[in-house]
KOLVEX-685085 format. One record per residue: residue in one letter; x, y, z of N, C-alpha, C in turn. Coordinates in steps of 0.02 Angstrom, whole numbers, padded with zeros to 5 digits, always signed. Example, Ala and Ser with C-alpha at 12.3 -4.5 7.8 and 13.67 -1.06 7.14 Angstrom:
2
A+00660-00284+00390+00615-00225+00390+00660-00165+00390 S+00642-00112+00354+00684-00053+00357+00645+00002+00394 
***
This chain:
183
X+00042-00058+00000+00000+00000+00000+00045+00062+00000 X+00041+00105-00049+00076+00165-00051+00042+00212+00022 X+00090+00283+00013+00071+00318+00050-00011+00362+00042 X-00027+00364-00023-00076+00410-00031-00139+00356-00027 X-00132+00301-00036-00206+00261-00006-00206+00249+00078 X-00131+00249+00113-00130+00241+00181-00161+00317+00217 X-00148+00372+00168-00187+00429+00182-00254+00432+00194 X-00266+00408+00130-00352+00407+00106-00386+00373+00159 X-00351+00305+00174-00404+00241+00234-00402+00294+00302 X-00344+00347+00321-00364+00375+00367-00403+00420+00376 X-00404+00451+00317-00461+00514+00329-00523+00487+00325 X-00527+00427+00289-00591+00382+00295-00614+00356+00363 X-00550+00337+00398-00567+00319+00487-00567+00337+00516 X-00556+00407+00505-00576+00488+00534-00636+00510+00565 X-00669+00498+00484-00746+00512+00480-00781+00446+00483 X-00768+00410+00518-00807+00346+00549-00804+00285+00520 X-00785+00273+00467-00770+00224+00408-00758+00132+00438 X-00791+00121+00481-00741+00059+00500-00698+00015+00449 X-00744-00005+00374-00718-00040+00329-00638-00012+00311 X-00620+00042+00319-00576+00092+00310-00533+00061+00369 X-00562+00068+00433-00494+00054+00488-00474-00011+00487 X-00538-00046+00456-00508-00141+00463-00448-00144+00409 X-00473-00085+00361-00397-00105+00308-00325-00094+00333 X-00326-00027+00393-00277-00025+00410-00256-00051+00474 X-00312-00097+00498-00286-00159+00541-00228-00210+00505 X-00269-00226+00460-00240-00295+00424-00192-00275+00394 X-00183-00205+00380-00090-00176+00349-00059-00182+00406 X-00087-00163+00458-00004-00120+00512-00021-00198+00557 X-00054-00238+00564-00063-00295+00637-00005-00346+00623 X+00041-00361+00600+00103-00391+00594+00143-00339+00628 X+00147-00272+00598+00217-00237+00637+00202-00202+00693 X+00113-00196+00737+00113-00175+00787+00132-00256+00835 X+00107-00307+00814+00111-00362+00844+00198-00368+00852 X+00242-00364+00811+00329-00359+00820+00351-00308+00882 X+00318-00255+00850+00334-00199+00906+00332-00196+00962 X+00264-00250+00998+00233-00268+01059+00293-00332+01085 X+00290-00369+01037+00332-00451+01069+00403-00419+01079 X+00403-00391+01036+00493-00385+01075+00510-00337+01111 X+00455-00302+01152+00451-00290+01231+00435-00327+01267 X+00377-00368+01234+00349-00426+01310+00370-00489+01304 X+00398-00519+01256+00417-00588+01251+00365-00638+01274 X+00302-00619+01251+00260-00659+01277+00205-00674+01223 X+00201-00724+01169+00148-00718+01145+00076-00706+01138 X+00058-00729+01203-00034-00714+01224-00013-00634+01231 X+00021-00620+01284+00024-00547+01297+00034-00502+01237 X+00053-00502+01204+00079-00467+01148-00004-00473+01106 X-00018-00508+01068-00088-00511+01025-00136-00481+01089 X-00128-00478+01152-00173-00446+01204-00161-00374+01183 X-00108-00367+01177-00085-00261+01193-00088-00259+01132 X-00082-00295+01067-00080-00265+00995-00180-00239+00985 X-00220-00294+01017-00304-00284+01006-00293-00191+01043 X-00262-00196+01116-00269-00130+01136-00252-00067+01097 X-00199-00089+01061-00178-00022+01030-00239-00010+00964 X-00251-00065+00944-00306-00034+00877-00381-00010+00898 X-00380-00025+00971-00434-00004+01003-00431+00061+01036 X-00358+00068+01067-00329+00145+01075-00338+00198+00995 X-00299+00167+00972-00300+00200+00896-00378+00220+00852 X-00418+00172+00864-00476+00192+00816-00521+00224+00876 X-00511+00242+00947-00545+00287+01003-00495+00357+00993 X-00435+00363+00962-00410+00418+00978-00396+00445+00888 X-00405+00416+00855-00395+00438+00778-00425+00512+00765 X-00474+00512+00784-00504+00572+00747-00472+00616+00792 X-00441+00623+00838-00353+00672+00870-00327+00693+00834 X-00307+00629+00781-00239+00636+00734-00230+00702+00702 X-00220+00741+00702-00206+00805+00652-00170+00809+00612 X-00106+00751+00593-00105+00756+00552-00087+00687+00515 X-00095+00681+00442-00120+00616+00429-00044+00562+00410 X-00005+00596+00387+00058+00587+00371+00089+00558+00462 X+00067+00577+00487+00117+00557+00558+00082+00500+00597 X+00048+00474+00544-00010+00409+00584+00036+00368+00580 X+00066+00335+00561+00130+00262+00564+00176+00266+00637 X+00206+00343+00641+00240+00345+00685+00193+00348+00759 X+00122+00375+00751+00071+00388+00815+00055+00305+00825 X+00057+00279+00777+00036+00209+00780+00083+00167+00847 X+00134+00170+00815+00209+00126+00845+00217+00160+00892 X+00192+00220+00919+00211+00267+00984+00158+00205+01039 X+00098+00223+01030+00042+00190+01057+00045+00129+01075 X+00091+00096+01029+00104+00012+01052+00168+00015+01078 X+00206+00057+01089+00262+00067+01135+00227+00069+01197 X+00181+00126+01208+00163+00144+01255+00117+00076+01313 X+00085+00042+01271+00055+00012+01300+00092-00065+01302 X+00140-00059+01282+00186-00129+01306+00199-00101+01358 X+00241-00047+01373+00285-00008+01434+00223-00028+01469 X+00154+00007+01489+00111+00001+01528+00107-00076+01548 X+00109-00131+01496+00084-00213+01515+00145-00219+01570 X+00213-00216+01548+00260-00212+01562+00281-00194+01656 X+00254-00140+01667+00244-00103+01722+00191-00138+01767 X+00145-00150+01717+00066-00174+01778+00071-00232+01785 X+00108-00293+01740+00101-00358+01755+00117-00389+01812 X+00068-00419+01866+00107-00445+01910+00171-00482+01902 X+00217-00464+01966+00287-00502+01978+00269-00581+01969 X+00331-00628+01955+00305-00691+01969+00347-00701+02007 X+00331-00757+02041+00395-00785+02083+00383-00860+02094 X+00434-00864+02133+00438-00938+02106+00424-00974+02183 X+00385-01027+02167+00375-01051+02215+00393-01138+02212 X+00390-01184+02283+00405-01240+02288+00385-01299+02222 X+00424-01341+02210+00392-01368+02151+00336-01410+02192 X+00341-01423+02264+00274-01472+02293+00230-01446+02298 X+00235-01376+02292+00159-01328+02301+00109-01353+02235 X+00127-01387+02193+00110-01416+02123+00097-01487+02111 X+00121-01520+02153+00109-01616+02162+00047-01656+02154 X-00001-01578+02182-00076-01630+02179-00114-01616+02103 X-00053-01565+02064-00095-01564+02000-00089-01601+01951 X-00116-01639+01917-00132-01703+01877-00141-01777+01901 X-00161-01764+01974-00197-01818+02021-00134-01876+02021 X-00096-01905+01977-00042-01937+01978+00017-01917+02045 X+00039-01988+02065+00115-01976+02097+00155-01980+02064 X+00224-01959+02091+00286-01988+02048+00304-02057+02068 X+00341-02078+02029+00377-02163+02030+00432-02150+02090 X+00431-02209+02118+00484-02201+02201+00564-02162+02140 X+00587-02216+02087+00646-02187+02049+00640-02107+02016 X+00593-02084+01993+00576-02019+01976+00605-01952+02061 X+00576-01990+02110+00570-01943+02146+00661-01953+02184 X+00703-01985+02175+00739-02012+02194+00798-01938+02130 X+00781-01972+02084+00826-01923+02036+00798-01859+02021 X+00744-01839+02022+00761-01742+02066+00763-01737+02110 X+00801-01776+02197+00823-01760+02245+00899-01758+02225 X+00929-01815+02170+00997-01805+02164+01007-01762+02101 X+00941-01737+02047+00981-01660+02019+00974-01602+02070 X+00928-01590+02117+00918-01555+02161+01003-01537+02187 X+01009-01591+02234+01105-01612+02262+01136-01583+02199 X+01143-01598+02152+01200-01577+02109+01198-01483+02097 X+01132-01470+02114+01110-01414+02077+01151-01364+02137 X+01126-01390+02208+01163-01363+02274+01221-01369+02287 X+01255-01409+02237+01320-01422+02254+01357-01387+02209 X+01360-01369+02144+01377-01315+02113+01359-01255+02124 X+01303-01237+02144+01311-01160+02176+01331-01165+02214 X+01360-01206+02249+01411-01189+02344+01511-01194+02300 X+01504-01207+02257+01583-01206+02209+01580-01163+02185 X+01528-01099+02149+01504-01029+02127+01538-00983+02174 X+01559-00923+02165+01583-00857+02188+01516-00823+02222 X+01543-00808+02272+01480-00776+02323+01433-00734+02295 X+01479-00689+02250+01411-00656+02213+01369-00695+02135 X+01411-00738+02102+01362-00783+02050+01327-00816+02077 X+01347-00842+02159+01285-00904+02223+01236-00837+02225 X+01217-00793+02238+01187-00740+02266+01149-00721+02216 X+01164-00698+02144+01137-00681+02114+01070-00725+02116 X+01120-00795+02073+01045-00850+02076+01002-00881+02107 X+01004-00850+02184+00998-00894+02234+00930-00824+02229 X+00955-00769+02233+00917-00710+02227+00854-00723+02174 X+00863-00738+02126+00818-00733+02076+00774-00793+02063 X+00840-00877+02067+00791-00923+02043+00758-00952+02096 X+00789-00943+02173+00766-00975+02234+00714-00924+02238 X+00737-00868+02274+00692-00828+02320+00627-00791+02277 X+00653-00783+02209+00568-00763+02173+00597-00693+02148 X+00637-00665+02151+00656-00582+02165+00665-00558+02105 X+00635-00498+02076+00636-00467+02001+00693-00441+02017 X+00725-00433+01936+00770-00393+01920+00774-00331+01977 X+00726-00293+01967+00709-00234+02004+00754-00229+02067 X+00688-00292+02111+00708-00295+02176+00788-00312+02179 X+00803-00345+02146+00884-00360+02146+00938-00314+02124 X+00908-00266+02081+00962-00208+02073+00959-00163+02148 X+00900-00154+02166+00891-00119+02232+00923-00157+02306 X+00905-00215+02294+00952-00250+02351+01031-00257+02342 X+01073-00254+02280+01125-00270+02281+01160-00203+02241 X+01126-00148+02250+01125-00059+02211+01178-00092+02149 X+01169-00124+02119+01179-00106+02044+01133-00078+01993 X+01144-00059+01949+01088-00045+01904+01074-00117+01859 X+01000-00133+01830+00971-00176+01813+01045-00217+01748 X+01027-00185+01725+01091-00189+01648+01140-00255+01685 X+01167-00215+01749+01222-00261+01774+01190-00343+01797 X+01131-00309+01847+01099-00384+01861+01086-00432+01804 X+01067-00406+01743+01050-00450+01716+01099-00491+01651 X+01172-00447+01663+01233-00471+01643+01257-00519+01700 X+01254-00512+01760+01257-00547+01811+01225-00614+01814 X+01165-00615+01797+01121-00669+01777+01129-00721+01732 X+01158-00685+01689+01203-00740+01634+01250-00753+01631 X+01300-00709+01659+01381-00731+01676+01386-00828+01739 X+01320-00793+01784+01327-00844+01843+01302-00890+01805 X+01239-00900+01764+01204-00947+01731+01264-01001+01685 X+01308-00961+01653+01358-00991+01620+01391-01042+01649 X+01423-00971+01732+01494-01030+01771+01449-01098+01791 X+01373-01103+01793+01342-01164+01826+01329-01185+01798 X+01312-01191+01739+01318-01225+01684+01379-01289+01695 X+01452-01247+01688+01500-01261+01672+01524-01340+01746 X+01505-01279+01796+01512-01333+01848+01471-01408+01858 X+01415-01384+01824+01368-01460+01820+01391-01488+01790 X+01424-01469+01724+01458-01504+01664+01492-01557+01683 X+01563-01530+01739+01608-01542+01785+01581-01615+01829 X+01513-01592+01854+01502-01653+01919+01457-01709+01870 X+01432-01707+01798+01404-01764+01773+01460-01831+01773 X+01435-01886+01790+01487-01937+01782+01496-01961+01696 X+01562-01961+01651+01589-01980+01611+01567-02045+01592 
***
C-alpha cells in the first residue's frame, strides 16, 4: 500500500469508516504485533496489547491532526502500551515445586522422585563451588522469586548489570554441572 491510499483509509477512519480502519488493521497488525513481542516476550500478551492499541487507535484517531504522522502515532501507542503491560504485570515468583504435586492427580515413581532429589544435590552443590556473588545472584532470583528490580535495589547495581550478572553466573553453573556429570 503506497502512501496516498494509507492517507485516504485515514481520513476515511476519521470520519467513521470502520471498513476503512479494518484495512488499516490488516496492513499495520504484523508490525504493531513485532513492536509489542519484542518488549513482552510473551505471545498471548503481545496479540493482548496489539487488540489494545487498535482499540486505543480507532478511540483516539479522529485526534490525529495530522495524517502523514499516523505510522509513527501508531508505533508510539504500542510502545506505550507494552511499557504500561510491562509495568502493571504482576511479579512472578517462584514457588516450591510441591506446592504443584496434587496437580494431575498422579504420583511420581519411588525412581523419579529419587533423581530430582539427586539433580536437586548436584544443583546445590555447584552453587556452593560458585563465587559468592554468582551463588547470590541465583539464589536471589531463581530461589527466592526476586525481580530484576528488587535485585538491582538489594545489591544497588543498576538492572543492565543484574542481568549481565544473571548470565555470567548462569554460564559458570552451567559449566560446573558439566564438571560433576559422571563420564
Amino acid at each position: 500500500m503506497d502512501d496516498t491510499q494509507l492517507f485516504t483509509l485515514v481520513r476515511l477512519a476519521q470520519q467513521g469508516d470502520r471498513e476503512a480502519f479494518g484495512e488499516i488493521v490488516a496492513q499495520f497488525d504484523a508490525t504493531v504485533f513485532g513492536i509489542v513481542f519484542k518488549r513482552l516476550r510473551d505471545t498471548a500478551d503481545a496479540r493482548d496489547v496489539t487488540q489494545e492499541v487498535f482499540i486505543r487507535a480507532m478511540r483516539k484517531l479522529p485526534q490525529l491532526r495530522d495524517v502523514e504522522r499516523f505510522c509513527g502515532w501508531l508505533k508510539q501507542i504500542a510502545v506505550r502500551l507494552s511499557i504500561n503491560r510491562i509495568v502493571r504485570k504482576p511479579k512472578e515468583r517462584a514457588v516450591e515445586a510441591e506446592t504443584f504435586d496434587f496437580i494431575g492427580g498422579t504420583t511420581a515413581a519411588p525412581f523419579d522422585a529419587v533423581m530430582q532429589a539427586e539433580q536437586a544435590q548436584q544443583v546445590w552443590s555447584g552453587l556452593q563451588q560458585l563465587k559468592g556473588l554468582d551463588r547470590d545472584t541465583l539464589i536471589a532470583f531463581y530461589i527466592e522469586g526476586r525481580s530484576i528490580q528488587e535485585m538491582s535495589d538489594s545489591f544497588r547495581s543498576p538492572v543492565g548489570t543484574i542481568k549481565r550478572r544473571l548470565h555470567t553466573a548462569r554460564a559458570r553453573l552451567k559449566e560446573v554441572l558439566g564438571e560433576l556429570q559422571p563420564v
